[in-house]
Jmol script that loads the backbone (N, CA, C; Angstrom):
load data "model"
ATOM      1  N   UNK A   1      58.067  23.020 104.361  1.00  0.00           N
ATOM      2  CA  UNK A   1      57.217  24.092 104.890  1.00  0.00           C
ATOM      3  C   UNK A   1      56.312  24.595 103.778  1.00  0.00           C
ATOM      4  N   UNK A   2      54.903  24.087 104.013  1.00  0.00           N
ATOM      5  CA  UNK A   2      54.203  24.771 102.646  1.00  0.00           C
ATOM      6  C   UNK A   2      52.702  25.289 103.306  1.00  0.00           C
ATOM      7  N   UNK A   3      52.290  26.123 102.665  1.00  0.00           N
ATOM      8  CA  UNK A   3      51.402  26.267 102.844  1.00  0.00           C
ATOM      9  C   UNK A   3      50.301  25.404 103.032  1.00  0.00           C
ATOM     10  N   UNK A   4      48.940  25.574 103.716  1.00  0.00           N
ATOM     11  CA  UNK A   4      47.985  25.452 104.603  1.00  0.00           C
ATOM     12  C   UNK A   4      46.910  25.156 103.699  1.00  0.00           C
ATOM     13  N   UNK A   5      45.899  24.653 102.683  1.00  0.00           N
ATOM     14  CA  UNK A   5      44.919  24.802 102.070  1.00  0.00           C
ATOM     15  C   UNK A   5      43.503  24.560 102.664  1.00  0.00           C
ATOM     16  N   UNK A   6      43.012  25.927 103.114  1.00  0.00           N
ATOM     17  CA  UNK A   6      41.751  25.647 103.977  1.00  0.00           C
ATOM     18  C   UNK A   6      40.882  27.208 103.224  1.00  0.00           C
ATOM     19  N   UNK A   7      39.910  26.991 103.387  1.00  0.00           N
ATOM     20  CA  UNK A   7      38.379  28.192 103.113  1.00  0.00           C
ATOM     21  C   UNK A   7      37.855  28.829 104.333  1.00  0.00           C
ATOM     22  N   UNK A   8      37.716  29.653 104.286  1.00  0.00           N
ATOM     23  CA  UNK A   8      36.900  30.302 105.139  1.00  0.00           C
ATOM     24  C   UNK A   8      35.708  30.960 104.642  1.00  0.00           C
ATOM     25  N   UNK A   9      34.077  30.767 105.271  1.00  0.00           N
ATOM     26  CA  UNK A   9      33.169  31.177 104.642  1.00  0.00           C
ATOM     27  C   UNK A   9      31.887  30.725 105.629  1.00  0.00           C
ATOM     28  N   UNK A  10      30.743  31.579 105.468  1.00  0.00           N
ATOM     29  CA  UNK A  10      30.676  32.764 104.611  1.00  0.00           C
ATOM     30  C   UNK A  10      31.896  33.955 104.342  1.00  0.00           C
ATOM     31  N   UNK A  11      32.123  34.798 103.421  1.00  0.00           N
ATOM     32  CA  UNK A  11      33.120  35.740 103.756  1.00  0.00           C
ATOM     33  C   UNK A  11      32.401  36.951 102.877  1.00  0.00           C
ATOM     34  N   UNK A  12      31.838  37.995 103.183  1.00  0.00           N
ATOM     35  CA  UNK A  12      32.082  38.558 104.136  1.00  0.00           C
ATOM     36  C   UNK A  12      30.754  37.862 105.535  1.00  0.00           C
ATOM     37  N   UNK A  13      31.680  37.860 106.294  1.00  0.00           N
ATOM     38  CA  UNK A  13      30.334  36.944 107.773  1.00  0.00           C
ATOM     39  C   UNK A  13      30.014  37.735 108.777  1.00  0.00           C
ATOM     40  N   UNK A  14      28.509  37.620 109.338  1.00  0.00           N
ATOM     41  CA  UNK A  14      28.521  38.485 110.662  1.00  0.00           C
ATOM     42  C   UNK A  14      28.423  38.203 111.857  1.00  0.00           C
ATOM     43  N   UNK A  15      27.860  36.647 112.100  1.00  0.00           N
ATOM     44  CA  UNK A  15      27.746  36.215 113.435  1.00  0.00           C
ATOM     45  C   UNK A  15      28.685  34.974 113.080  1.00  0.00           C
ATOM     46  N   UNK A  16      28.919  34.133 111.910  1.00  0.00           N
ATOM     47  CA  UNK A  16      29.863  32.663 112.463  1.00  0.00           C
ATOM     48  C   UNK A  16      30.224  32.649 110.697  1.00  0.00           C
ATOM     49  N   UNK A  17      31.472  32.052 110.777  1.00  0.00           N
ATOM     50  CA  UNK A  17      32.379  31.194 109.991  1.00  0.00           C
ATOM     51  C   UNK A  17      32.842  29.862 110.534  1.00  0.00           C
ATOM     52  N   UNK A  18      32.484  29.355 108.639  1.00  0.00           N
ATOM     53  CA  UNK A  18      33.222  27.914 109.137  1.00  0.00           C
ATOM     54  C   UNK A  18      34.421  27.923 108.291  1.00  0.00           C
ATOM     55  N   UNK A  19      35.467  27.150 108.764  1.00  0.00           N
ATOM     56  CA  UNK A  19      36.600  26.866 108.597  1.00  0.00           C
ATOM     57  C   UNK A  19      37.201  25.698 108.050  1.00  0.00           C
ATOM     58  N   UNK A  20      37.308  25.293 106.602  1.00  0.00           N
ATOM     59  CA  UNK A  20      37.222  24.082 105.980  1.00  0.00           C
ATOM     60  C   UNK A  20      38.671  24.054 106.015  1.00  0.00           C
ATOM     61  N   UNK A  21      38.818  22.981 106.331  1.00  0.00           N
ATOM     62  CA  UNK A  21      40.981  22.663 106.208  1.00  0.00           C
ATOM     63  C   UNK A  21      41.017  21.494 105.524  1.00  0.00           C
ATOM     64  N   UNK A  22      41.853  21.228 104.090  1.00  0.00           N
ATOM     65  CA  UNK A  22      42.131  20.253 103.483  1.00  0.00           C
ATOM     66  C   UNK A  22      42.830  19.296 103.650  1.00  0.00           C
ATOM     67  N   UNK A  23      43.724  19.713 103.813  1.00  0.00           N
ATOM     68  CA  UNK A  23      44.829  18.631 105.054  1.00  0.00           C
ATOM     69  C   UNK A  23      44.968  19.006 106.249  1.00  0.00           C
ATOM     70  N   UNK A  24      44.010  18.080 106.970  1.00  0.00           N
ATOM     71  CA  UNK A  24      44.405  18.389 108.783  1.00  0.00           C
ATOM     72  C   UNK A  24      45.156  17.384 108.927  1.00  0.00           C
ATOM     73  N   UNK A  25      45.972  17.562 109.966  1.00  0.00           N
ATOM     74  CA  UNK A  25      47.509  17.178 110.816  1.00  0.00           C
ATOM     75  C   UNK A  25      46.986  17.566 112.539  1.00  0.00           C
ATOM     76  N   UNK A  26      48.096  16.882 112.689  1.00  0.00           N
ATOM     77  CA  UNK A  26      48.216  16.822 114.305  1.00  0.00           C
ATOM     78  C   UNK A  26      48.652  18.489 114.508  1.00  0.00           C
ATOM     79  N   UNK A  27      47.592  19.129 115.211  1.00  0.00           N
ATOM     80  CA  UNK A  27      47.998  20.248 116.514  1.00  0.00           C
ATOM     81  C   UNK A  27      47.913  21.772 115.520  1.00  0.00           C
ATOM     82  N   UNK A  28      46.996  21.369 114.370  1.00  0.00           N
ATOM     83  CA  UNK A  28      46.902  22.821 113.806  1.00  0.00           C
ATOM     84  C   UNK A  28      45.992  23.933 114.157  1.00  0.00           C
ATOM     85  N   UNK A  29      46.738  24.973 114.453  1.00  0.00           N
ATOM     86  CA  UNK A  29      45.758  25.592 115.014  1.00  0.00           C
ATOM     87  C   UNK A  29      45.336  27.278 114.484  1.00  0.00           C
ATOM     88  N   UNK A  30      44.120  27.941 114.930  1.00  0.00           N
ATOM     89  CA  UNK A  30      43.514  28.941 113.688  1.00  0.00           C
ATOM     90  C   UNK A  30      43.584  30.038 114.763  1.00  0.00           C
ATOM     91  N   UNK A  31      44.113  31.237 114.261  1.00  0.00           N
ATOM     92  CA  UNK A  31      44.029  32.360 115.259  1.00  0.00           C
ATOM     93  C   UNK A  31      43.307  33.074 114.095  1.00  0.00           C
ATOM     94  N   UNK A  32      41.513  34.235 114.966  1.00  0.00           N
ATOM     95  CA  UNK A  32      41.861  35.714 114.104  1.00  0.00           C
ATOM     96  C   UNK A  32      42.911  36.499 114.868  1.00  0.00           C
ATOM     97  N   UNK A  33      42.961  36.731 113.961  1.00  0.00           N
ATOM     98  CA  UNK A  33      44.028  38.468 113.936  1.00  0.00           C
ATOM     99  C   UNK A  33      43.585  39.838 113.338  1.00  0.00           C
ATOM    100  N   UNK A  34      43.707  40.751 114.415  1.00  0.00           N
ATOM    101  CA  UNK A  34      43.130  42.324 113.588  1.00  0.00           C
ATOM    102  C   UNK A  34      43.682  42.803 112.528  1.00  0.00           C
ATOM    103  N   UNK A  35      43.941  44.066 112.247  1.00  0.00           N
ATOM    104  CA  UNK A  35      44.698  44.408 111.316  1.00  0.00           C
ATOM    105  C   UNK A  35      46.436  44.537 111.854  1.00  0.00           C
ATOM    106  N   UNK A  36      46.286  44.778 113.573  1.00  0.00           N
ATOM    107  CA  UNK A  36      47.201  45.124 113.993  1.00  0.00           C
ATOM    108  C   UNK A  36      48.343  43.782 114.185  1.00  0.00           C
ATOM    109  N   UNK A  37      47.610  42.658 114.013  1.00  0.00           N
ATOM    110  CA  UNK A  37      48.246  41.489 113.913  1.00  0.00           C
ATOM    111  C   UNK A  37      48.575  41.295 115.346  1.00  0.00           C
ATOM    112  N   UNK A  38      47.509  41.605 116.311  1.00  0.00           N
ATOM    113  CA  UNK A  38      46.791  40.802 117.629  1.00  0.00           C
ATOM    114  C   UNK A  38      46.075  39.307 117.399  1.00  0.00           C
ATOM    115  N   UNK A  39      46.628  38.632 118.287  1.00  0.00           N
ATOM    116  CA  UNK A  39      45.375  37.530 118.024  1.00  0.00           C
ATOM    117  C   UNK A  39      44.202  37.842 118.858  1.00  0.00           C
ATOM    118  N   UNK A  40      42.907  38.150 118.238  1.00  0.00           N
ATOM    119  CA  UNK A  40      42.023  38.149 119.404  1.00  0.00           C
ATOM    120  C   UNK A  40      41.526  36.609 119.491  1.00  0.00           C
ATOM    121  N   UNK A  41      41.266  35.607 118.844  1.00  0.00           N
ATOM    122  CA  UNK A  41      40.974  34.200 118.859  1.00  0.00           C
ATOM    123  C   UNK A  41      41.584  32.945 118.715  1.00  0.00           C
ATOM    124  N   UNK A  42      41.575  32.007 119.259  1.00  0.00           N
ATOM    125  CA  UNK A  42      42.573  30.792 118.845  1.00  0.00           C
ATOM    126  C   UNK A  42      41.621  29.784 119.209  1.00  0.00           C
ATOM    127  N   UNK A  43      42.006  28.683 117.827  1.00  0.00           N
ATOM    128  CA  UNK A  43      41.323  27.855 118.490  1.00  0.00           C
ATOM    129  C   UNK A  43      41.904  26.425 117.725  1.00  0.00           C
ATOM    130  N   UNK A  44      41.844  25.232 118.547  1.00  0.00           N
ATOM    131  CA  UNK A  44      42.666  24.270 117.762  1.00  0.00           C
ATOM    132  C   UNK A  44      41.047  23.748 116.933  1.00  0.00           C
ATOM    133  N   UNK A  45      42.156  22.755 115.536  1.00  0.00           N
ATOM    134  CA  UNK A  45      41.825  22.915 114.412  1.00  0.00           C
ATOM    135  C   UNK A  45      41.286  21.067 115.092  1.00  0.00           C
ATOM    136  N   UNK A  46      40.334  20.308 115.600  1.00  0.00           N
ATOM    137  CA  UNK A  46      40.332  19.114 115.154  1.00  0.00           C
ATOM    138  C   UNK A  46      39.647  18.422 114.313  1.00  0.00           C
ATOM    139  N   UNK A  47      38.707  19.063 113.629  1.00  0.00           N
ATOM    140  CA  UNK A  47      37.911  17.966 112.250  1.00  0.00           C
ATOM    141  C   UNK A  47      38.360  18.980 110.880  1.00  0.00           C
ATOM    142  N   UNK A  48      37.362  18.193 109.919  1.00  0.00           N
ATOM    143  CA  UNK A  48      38.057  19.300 108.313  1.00  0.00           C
ATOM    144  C   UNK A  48      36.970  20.445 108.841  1.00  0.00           C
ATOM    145  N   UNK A  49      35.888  20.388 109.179  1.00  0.00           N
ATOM    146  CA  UNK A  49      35.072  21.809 109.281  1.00  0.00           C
ATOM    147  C   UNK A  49      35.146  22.288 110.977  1.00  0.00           C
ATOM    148  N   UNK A  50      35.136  23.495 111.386  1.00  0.00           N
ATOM    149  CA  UNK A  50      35.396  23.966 112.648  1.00  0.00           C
ATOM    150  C   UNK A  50      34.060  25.307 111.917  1.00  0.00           C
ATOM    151  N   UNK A  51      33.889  25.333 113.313  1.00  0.00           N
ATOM    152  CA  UNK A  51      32.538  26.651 112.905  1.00  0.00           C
ATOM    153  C   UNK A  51      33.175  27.355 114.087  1.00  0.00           C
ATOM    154  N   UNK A  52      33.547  28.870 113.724  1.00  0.00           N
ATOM    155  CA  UNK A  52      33.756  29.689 114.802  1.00  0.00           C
ATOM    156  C   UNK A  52      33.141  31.016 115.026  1.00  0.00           C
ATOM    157  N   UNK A  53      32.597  30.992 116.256  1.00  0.00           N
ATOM    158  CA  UNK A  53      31.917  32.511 116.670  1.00  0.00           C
ATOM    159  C   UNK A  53      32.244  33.678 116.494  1.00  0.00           C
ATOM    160  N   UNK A  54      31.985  34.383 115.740  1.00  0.00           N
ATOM    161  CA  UNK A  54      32.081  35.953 115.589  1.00  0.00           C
ATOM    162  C   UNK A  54      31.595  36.763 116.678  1.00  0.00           C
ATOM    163  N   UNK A  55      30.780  36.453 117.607  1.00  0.00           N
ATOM    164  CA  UNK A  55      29.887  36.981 118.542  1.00  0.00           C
ATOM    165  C   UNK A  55      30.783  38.721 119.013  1.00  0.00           C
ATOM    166  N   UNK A  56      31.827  38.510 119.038  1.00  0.00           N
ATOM    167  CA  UNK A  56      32.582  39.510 120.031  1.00  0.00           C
ATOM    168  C   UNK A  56      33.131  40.199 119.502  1.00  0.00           C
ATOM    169  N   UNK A  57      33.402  39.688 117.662  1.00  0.00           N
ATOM    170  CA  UNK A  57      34.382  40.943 116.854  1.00  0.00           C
ATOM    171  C   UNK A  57      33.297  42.118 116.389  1.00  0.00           C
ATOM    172  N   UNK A  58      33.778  43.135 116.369  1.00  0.00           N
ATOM    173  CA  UNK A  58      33.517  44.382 115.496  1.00  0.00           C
ATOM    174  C   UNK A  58      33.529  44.324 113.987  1.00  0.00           C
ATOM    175  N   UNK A  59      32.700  45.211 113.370  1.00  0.00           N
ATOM    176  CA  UNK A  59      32.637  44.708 111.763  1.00  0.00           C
ATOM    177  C   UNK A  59      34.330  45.350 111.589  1.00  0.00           C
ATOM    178  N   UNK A  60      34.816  44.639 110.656  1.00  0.00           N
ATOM    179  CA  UNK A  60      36.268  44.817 109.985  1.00  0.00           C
ATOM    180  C   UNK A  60      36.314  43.871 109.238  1.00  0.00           C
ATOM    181  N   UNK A  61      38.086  44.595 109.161  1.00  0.00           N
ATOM    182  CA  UNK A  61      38.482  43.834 108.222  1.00  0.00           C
ATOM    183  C   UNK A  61      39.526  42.132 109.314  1.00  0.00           C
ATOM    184  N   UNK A  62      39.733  41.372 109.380  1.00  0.00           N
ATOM    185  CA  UNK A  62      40.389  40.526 110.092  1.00  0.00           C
ATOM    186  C   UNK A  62      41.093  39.594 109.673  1.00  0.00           C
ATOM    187  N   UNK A  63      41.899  38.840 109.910  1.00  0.00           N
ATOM    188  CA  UNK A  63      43.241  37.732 108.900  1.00  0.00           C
ATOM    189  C   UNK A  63      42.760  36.598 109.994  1.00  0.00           C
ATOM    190  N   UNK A  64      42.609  35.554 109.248  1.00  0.00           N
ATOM    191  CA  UNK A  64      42.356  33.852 109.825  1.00  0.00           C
ATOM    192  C   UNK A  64      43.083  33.359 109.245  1.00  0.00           C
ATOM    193  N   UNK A  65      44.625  32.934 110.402  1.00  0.00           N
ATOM    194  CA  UNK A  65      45.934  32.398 110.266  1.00  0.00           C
ATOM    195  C   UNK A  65      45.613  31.015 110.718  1.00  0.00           C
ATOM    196  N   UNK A  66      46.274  29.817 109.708  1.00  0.00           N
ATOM    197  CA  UNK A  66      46.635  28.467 110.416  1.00  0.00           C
ATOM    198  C   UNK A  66      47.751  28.269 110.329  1.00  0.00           C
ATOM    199  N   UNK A  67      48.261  26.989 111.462  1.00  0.00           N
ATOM    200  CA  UNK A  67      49.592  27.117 111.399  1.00  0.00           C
ATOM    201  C   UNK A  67      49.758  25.939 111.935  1.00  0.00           C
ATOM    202  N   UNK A  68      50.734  24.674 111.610  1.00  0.00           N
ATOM    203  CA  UNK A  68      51.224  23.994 112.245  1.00  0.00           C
ATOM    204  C   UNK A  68      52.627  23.058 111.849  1.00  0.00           C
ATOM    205  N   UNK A  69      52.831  22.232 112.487  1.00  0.00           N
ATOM    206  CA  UNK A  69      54.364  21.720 111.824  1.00  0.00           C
ATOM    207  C   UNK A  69      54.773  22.009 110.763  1.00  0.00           C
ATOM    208  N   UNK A  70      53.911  21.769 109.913  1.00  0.00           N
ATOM    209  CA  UNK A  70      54.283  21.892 108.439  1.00  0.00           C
ATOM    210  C   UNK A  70      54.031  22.797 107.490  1.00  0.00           C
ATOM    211  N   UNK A  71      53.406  24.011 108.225  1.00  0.00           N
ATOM    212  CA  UNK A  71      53.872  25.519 107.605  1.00  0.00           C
ATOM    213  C   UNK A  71      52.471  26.548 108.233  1.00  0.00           C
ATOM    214  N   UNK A  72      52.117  27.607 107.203  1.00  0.00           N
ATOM    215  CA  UNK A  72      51.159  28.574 107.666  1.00  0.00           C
ATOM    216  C   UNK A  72      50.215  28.767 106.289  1.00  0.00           C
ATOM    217  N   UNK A  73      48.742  29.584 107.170  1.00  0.00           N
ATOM    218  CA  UNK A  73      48.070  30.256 105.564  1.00  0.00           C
ATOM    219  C   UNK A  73      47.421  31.092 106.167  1.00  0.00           C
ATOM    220  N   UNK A  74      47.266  32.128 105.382  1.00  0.00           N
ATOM    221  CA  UNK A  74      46.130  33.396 106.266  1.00  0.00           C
ATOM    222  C   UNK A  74      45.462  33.544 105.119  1.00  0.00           C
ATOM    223  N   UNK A  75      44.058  33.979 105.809  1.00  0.00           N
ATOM    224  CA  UNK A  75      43.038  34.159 104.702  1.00  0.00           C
ATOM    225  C   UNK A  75      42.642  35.633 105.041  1.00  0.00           C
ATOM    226  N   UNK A  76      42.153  36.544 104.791  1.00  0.00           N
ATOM    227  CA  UNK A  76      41.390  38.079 104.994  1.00  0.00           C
ATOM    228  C   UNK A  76      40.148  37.355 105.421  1.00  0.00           C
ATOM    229  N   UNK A  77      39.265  37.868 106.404  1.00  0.00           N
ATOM    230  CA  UNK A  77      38.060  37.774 106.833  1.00  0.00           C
ATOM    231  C   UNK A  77      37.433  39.158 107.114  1.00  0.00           C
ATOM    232  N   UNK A  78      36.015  39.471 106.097  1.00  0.00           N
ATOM    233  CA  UNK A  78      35.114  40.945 106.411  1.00  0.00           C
ATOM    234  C   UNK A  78      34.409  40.395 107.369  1.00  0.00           C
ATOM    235  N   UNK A  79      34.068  40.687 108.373  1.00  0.00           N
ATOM    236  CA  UNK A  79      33.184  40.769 109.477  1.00  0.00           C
ATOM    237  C   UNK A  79      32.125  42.251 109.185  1.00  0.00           C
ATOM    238  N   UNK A  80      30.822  41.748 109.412  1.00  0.00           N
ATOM    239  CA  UNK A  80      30.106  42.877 108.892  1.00  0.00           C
ATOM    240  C   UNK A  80      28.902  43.294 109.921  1.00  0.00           C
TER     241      UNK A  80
END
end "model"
wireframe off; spacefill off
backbone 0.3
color backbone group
C-alpha cells in the first residue's frame, strides 16, 4: 500500500486542472473533496493527464484524492 505519485496544476486554478498520474493502474480513480471531506467530483483516472472542470466549485480551499488497489494520495487544490 503506497502512495499515489501524481501533480495537480495549475494550482492555485480557476476554471480547469490537469491531473498528471505517474503510475496509472487499472481502476484509479480522483475525487475533489471540500474541506468537509464531501466528494463533490469523481472521476476515473484513464490516461497519465486527465483535465478536470472546475466550472461548478466555489473559490476554496479543496483536497484531490486518488485511490486505487494499491494505495491513496491527496493533494490541496486553491480554486480561485
Amino acid at each position: 500500500n503506497h502512495a499515489i505519485p501524481f501533480s495537480v496544476y495549475p494550482n492555485p486554478a480557476s476554471h480547469q486542472v490537469s491531473v498528471s498520474v505517474q503510475e496509472l493502474n487499472s481502476e484509479t480513480t480522483m475525487s475533489i473533496k471540500n474541506v468537509l471531506g464531501q466528494s463533490l467530483q469523481q472521476v476515473s483516472i484513464v490516461s497519465s493527464i486527465t483535465n478536470v472542470d472546475l466550472g461548478e466549485l466555489a473559490s476554496g480551499v479543496y483536497f484531490v484524492e486518488l485511490h486505487n488497489k494499491n494505495g491513496r494520495a491527496v493533494k490541496q487544490l486553491i480554486v480561485q
